[in-house]
C-alpha atoms as one frame of an Amber mdcrd trajectory, in Angstrom:
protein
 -31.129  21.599 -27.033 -29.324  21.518 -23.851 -28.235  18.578 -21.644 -29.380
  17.948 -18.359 -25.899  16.307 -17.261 -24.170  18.573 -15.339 -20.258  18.998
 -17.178 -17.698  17.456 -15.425 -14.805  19.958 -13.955 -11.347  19.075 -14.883
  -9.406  17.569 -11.844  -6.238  18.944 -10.685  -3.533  16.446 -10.888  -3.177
  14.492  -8.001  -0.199  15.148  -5.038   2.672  12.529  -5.291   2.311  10.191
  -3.151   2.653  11.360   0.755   3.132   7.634   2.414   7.272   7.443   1.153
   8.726  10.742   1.761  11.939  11.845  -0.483  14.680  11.582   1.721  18.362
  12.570   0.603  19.490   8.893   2.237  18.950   7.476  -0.955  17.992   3.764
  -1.172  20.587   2.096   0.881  19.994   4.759   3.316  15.800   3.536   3.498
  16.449  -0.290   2.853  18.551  -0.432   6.503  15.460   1.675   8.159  13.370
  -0.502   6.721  15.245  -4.011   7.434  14.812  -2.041  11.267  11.302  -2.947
  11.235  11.357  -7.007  10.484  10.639  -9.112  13.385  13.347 -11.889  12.851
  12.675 -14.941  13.767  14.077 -16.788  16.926  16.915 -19.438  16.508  14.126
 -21.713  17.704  11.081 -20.470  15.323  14.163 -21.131  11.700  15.001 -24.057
  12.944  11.555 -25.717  13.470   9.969 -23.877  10.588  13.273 -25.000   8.320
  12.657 -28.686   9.533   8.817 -28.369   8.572   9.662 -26.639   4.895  12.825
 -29.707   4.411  10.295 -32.453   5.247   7.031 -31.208   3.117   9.454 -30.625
   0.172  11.064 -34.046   0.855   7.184 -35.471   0.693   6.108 -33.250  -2.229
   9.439 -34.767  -3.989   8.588 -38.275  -3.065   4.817 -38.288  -3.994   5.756
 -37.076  -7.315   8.400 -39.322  -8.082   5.520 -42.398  -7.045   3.265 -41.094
  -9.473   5.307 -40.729 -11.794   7.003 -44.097 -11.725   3.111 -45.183 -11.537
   2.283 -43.777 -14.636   5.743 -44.921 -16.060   5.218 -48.845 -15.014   1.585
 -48.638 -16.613   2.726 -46.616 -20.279   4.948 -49.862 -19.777   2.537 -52.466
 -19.757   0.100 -50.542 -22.860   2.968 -50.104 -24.936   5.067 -53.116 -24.973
């Protein structure tokens, strides 16, 4: 009896990866080339976006300590 599947060839192993070549800078040497490439933001841009992530935090903060007094003030008035 013979199968009608053809037989799978072995593979040969795959080539290390080509995108990050092996440099002799080391990895201090690719984290500055790398840090090269960020756009930073303007003074402008962290100071507005700072304000924006300072006030939602200060209104997460706030809206959780309502709820939770909320749910504090009415545990209060079940359990007395």
């Amino acid at each position: 009896m013979t199968s009608s599947t053809p037989q799978e060839t072995p593979k040969s192993p795959s080539p290390p990866d080509q995108e990050l070549p092996l440099t002799k800078k080391g990895f201090l040497g690719s984290t500055i080339d790398e840090l090269k490439l960020v756009v930073w933001p303007s003074r402008q841009q962290l100071f507005s976006e700072s304000i924006a992530v300072i006030l939602m935090v200060t209104l997460s903060a706030a809206s959780i300590a309502a709820v939770s007094r909320f749910y504090g003030w009415g545990a209060s008035q079940i359990f007395r």
